[in-house]
N, C-alpha and C positions, 0 to 999 in steps of 0.2 A: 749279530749275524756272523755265521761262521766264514772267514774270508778261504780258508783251506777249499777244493775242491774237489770233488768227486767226477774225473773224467771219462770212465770207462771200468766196463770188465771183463778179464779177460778170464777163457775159457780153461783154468791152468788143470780144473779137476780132471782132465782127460790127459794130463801128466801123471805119470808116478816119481816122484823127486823124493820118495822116501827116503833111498839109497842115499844123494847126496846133501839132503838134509841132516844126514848121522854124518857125514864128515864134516859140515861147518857144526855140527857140536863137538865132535873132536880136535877140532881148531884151535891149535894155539895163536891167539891170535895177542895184539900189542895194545898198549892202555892208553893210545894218543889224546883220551879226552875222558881223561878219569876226574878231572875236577868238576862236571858236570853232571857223575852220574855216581850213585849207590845203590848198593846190589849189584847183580850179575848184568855187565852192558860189556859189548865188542863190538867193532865191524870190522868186518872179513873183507878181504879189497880182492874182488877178481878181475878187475880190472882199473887202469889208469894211464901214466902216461909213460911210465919207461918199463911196465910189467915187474915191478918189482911188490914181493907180499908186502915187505917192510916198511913200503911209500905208504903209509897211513894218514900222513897229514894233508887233509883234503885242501886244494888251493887251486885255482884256477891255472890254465896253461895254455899256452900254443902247439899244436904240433897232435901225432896221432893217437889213440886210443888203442893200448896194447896188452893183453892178459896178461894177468899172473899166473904160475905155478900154480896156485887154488884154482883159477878160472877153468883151467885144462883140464882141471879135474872135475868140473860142474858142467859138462856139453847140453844138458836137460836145462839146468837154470840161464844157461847161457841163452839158448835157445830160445825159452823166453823173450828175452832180451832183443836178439837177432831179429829171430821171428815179428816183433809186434814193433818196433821202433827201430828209426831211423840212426845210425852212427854217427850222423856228420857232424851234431853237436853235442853227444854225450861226452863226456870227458871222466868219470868215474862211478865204477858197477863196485856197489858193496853190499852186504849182506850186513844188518844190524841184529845184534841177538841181544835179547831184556828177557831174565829172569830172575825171581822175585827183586825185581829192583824198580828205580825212581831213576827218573833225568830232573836236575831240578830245571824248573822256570830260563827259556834263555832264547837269546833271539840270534840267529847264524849271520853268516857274511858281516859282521862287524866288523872284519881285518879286512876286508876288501872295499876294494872302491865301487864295484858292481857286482848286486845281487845276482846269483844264477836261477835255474829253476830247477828244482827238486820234485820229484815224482818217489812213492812209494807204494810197494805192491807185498801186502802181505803172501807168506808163503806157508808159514806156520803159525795160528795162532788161535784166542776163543775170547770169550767172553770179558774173562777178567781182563783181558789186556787193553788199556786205552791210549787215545792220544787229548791232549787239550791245548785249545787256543785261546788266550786270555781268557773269559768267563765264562767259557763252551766244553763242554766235557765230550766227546765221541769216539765212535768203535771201527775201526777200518777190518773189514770182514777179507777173508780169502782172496784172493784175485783183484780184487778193489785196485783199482790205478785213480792214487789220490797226488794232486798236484797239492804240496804243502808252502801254506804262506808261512815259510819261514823268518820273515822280518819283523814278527810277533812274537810277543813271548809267548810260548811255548813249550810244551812237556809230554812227556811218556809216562806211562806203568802199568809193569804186568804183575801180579803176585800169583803167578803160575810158577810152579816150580820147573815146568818142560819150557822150554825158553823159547820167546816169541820170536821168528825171524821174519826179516822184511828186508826186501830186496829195494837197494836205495839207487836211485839214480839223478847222477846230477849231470844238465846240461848247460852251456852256457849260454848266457841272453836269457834276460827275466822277463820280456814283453812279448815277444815271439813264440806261437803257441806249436805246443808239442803231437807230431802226427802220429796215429796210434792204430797198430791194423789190427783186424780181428776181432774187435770189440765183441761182446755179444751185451743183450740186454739189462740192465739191473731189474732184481725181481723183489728187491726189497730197497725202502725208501734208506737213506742215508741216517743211521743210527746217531741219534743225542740222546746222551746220560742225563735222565730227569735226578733232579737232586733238592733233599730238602737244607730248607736255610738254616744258614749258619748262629745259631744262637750267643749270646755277650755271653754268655755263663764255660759253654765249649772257648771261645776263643779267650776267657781268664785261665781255664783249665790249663790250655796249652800253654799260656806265659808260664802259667806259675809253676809248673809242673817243670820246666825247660833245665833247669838246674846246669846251665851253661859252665864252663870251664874251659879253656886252652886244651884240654886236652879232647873234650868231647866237644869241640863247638862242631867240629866237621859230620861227625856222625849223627850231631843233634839236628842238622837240619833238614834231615829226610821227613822228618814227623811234619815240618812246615810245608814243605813239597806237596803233603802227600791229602793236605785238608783238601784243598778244592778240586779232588778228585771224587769226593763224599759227600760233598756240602757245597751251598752257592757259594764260591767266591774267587774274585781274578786271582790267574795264576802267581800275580806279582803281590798277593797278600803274602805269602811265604816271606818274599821280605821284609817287608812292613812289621811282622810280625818278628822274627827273628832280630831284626836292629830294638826292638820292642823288649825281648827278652834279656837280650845284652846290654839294653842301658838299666833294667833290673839291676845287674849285679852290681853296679859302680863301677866296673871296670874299664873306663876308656879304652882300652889297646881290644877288649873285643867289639867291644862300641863300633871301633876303624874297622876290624877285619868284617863283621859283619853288613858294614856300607860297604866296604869295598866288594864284597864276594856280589854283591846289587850291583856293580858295578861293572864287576867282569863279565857278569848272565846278561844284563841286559843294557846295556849304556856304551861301552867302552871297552878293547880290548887291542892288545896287538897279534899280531904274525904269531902263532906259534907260543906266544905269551904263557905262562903254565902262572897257577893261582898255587901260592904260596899259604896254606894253613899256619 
């Protein structure tokens, strides 16, 4: 059962956000959480706590909610924002972009002591783009305000080459439910990706094909991310499969790096902690 949810939609087609949708693709934006993701991934911060673009490391705070320099620049996406939810507990307005790329497997707020609440609202995106929770694959369409159970493993992929943007908002306090004006109706039921099952022959294919090394272990494990997006299986077979490939080679030192990268995605991590390939 999908634990993510589907809260609302909002009416955003009666926006034209063209315009500033082409400058979060002109966005230079910073790589705060590159060890999670392959292919094209950013988020754009138009908002946080001391209005700085550069404050990318999402963390919990006290004190007020203040734009950045991008944000002043986005009054329409802001507005959104304004318009349909309340400020008193948001704490950071980002914009995430995925093109042709993979998030691997991973569960958030591990470095904190309490979970926040996450809301996301596609802005640009289609088909190919999805999201998955453990062994759930689904489509978060236009306007959709989807509250995400982020303390699950967890993943992204779009393999659109125009990159998917989704406006992310985080509040703090994970039990207290988030007020939402404007809503209008959903006209279509909540999309899950039907998928056929995964066969022992495909998942030899992928061992034995993996041709692991120090140098490609990083890049090799987009291919294990990217199965149970196609095929029945938790998101967390990616590792299973991957520590699988690496005791192939003999090589204990990738043996460790591959439990530990399980480790960092979804078990254990610190403050700011960066995973060392």
């Amino acid at each position: 059962m999908l634990k993510s949810q589907r809260l609302a939609t909002l009416p955003i087609d009666s926006c034209d956000l063209s315009e500033e949708l082409s400058i979060i693709d002109s966005n230079d934006a910073g790589g705060e959480y590159d060890a999670f993701t392959f292919g094209s991934w950013s988020a754009h911060v138009l908002a946080n706590s001391g209005g700085s673009d550069k404050d990318t490391s999402f963390r919990p705070y006290e004190g007020q909610l203040t734009q950045t320099e991008l944000g002043r620049k986005l009054p329409g996406i802001m507005s959104v924002v304004t318009d349909n939810f309340s400020l008193e507990r948001l704490q950071w307005v980002r914009i995430f972009s995925l093109s042709d790329g993979i998030l691997a497997p991973h569960v958030d707020f591990l470095e904190f002591s309490e979970p926040g609440t996450r809301l996301q609202i596609p802005l640009r995106t289609d088909e190919d783009s999805l999201h998955s929770e453990e062994g759930i694959v689904y489509h978060l369409r236009r306007g959709e305000v989807w509250k995400i159970h982020t303390t699950v493993p967890h993943s992204a992929r779009s393999v659109s080459p125009l990159p998917r943007l989704s406006l992310c908002l985080d509040f703090s306090g994970a039990d207290e439910p988030i007020e939402i004006r404007n809503s209008i109706p959903a006209e279509l039921p909540v999309r899950i990706i039907e998928r056929p099952p995964l066969s022992d022959a495909e998942v030899e294919e992928l061992l034995s094909s993996a041709e692991l090394t120090a140098a490609t272990l990083r890049t090799a494990f987009r291919r294990f991310a990217a199965v149970h997006f196609t095929r029945q299986a938790h998101a967390t077979a990616a590792f299973d499969w991957f520590v699988e490939a690496a005791a192939r080679t003999g090589d204990g030192a990738l043996v460790d790096k591959a439990r530990a990268f399980r480790t960092y995605c979804i078990e254990k991590r610190g403050y700011r902690e960066a995973f060392e390939w």
